[in-house]
C-alpha positions as CSV (number, residue, x, y, z in Angstrom):
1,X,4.9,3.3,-20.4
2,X,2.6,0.4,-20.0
3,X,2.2,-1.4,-16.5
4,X,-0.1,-4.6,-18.0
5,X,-3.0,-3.0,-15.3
6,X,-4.7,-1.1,-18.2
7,X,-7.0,1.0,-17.8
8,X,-4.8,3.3,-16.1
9,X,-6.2,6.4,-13.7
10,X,-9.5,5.0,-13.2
11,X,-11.9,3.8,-10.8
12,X,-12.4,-0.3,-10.1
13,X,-14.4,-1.9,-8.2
14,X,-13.5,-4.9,-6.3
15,X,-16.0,-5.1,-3.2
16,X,-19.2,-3.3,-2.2
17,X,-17.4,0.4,-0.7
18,X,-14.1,-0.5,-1.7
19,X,-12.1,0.4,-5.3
20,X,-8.8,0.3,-7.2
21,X,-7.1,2.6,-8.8
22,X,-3.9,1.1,-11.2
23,X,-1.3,4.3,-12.0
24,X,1.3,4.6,-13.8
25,X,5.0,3.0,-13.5
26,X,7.2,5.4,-11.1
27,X,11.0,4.7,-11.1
28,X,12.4,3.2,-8.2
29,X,16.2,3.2,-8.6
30,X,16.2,3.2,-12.0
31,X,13.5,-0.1,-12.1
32,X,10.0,0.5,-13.4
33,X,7.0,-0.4,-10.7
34,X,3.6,-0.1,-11.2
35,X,1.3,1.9,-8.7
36,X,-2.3,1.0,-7.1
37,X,-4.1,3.2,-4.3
38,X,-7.0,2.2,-2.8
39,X,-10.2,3.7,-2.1
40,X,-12.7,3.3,0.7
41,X,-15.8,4.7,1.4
42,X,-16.5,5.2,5.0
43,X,-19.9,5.1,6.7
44,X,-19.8,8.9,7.0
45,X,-19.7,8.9,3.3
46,X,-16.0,10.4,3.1
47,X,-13.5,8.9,1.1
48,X,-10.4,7.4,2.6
49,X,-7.2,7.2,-0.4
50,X,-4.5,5.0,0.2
51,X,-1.2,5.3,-1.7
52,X,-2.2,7.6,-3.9
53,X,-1.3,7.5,-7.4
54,X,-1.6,9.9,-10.1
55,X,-4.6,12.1,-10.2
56,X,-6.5,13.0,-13.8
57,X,-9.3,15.1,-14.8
58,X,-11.2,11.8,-15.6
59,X,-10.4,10.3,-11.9
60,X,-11.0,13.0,-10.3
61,X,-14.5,13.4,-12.0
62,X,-15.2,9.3,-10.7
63,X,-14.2,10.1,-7.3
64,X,-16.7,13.4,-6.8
65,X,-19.4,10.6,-7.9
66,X,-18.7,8.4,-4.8
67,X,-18.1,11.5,-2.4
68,X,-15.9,13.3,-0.9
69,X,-12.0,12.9,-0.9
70,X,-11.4,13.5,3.1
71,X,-8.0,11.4,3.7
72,X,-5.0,10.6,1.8
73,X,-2.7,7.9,3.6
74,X,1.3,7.9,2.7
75,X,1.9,4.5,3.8
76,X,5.3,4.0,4.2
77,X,8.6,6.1,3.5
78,X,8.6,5.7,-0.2
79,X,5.1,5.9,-1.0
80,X,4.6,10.0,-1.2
81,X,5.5,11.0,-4.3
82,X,1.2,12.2,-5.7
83,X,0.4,13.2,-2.3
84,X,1.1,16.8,-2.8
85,X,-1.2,16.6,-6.2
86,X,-3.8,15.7,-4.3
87,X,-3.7,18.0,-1.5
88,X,-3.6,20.9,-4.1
89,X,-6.6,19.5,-5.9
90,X,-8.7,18.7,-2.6
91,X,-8.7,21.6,-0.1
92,X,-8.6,20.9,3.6
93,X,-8.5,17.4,3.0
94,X,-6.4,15.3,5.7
95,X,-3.1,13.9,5.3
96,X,-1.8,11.2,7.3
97,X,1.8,9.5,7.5
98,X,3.6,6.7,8.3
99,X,6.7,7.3,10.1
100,X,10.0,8.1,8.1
101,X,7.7,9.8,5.6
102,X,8.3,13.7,6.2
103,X,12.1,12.8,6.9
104,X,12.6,10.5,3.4
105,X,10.5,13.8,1.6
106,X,12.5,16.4,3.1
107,X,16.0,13.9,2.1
108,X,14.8,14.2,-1.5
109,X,14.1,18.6,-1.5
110,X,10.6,18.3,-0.9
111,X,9.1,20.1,2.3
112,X,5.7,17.7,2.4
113,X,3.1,19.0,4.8
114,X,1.0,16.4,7.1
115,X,-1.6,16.5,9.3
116,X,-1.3,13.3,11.6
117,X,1.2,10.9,11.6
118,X,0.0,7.0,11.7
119,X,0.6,5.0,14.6
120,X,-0.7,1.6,16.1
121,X,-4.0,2.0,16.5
122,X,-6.5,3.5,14.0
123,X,-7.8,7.3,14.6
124,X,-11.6,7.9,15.6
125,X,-11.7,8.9,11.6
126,X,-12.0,5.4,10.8
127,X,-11.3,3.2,13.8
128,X,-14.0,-0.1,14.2
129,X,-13.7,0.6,10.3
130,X,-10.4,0.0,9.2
131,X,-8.0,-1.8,11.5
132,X,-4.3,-0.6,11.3
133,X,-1.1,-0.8,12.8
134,X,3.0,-0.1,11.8
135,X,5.2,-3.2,11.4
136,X,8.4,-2.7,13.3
137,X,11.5,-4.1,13.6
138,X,13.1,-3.1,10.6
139,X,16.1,-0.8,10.6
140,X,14.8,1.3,7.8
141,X,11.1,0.1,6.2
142,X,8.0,1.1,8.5
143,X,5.0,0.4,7.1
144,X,1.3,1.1,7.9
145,X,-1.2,-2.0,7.5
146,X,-4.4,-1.5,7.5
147,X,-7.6,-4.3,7.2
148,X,-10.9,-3.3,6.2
149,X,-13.3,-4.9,8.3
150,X,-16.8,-5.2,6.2
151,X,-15.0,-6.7,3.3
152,X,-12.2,-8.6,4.8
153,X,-9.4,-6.6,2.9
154,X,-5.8,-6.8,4.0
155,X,-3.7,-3.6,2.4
156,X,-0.5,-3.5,2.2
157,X,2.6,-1.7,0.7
158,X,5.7,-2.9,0.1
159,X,5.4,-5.8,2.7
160,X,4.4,-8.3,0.0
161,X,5.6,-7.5,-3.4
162,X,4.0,-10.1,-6.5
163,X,5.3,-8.9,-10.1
164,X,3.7,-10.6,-13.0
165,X,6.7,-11.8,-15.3
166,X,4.6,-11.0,-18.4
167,X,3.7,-7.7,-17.5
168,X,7.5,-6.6,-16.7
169,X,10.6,-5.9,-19.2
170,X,12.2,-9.1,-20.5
171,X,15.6,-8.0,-18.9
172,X,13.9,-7.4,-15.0
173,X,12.0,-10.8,-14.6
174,X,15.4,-12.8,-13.5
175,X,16.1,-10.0,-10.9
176,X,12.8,-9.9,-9.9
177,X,13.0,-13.5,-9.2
178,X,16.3,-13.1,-7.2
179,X,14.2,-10.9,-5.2
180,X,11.5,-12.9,-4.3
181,X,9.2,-11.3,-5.9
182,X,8.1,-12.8,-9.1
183,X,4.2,-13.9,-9.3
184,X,3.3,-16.2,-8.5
185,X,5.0,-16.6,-5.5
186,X,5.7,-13.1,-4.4
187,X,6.5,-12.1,-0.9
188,X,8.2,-9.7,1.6
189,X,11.7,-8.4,-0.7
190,X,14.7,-10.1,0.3
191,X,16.7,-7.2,0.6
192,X,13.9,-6.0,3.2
193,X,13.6,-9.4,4.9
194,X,17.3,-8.9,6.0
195,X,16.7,-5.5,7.6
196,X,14.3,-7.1,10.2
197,X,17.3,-9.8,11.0
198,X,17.4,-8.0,14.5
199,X,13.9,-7.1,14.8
200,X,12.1,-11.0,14.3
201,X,10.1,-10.9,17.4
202,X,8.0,-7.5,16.4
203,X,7.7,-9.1,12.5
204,X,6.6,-11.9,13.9
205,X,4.3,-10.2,16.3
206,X,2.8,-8.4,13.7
207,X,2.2,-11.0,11.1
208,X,0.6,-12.7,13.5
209,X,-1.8,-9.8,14.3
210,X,-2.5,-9.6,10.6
211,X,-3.4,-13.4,10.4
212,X,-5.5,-12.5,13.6
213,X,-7.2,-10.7,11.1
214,X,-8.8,-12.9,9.1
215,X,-8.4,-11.3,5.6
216,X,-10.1,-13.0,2.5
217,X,-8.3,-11.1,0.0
218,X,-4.9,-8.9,-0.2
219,X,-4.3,-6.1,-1.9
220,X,-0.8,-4.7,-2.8
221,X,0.8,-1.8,-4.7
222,X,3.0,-3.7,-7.2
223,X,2.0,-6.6,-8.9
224,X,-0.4,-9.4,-9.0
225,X,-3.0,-8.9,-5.4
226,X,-4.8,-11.9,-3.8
227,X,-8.2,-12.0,-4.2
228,X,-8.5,-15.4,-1.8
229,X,-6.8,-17.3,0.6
230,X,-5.5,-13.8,2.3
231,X,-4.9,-15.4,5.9
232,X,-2.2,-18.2,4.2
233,X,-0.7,-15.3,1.6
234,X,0.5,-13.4,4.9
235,X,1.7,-16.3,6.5
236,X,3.9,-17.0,3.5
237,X,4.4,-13.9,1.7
238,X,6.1,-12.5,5.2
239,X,8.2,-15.7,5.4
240,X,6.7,-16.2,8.9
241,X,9.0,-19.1,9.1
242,X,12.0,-17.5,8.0
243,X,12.1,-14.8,10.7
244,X,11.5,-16.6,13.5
């Protein structure tokens, strides 16, 4: 199936030390969504993967050109399902988890192994590197954010979602736009949104970190990402208004 982010599986560049990779559309209740992981290249040389999507012969070939694959980051509860491909294909690599992620796995049949699990602050793997922390409040979505601090880069999950209307099925764009979701105005999904009513304070404590931030540009994993004005995109993607 096509996603409208062709060239699928491959390596693209969008800052000095910092690439995209567009997969493949995975079902999500029964709704197609395109896929993007994100890869970094630390100081150290290793390569940090997050969300990531399906792994080829040809990919895998790009990535050994940069360096080596060291960490693979499951960002949130539904975000898992090529983490075990890579594991297999990259021997002692290390995996790291938001919370929920093992539990939502093990709810689906499959026993998925990690190493750390992701929590406020970043680990001395990448920490004055990559800023992170997991946004709270919700009763069921955790995510992990994470900013890259050499190129500005905000990335996020699920938190912001921006589909392009004339990259999806005729027949989804009107739900999509129920949702809140439709380029180019996409934001946090409503039906999310309403799982933080009794958690506003730590939303709004933790968009306000990410504005802290700084970021230029915003990367997502569905749709349309924001290659300027980041700081204002969080502030209105996350409905900062709206929650508090």
């Amino acid at each position: 199936m096509e996603t409208g982010y062709e060239p699928l599986n491959t390596l693209k560049p969008v800052v000095y030390g910092l690439w995209l990779v567009d997969g493949p559309a995975i079902r999500f209740y029964g709704l197609p969504f395109s896929t993007r992981a994100v890869v970094i290249r630390l100081p150290s040389g290793d390569l940090w993967v997050h969300s990531p999507t399906r792994l080829t012969p040809g990919l895998r070939a790009e990535l050994a050109e940069l360096g080596p694959v060291r960490h693979l980051v499951a960002p949130n509860w539904i975000h898992y399902a090529y983490l075990t491909e890579w594991q297999a294909a990259f021997p002692g690599v290390t995996s790291w988890a938001a919370p929920g992620v093992v539990e939502r796995a093990r709810s689906k049949g499959l026993a998925l192994h990690v190493d750390h699990r992701l929590g406020q602050d970043a680990p001395p793997d990448w920490a004055g590197e990559i800023d992170q922390m997991i946004v709270e409040g919700s009763r069921t979505h955790r995510e992990a954010v994470f900013f890259h601090r050499p190129t500005r880069t905000l990335i996020l999950t699920d938190l912001i979602e921006n589909f392009e209307g004339d990259k999806m099925p005729l027949w989804m764009r009107s739900l999509l736009k129920m949702a809140g979701i439709l380029a180019p105005g996409g934001a946090m999904p409503r039906d999310m949104r309403a799982t933080f009513r009794d958690g506003r304070d730590q939303l709004r404590g933790a968009v306000e970190r990410m504005i802290d931030w700084g970021p230029d540009r915003v990367i997502l994993a569905h749709g349309q990402w924001f290659e300027t004005g980041g700081r204002g995109r969080v502030e209105t993607g996350l409905c900062l208004g709206a929650v508090g």
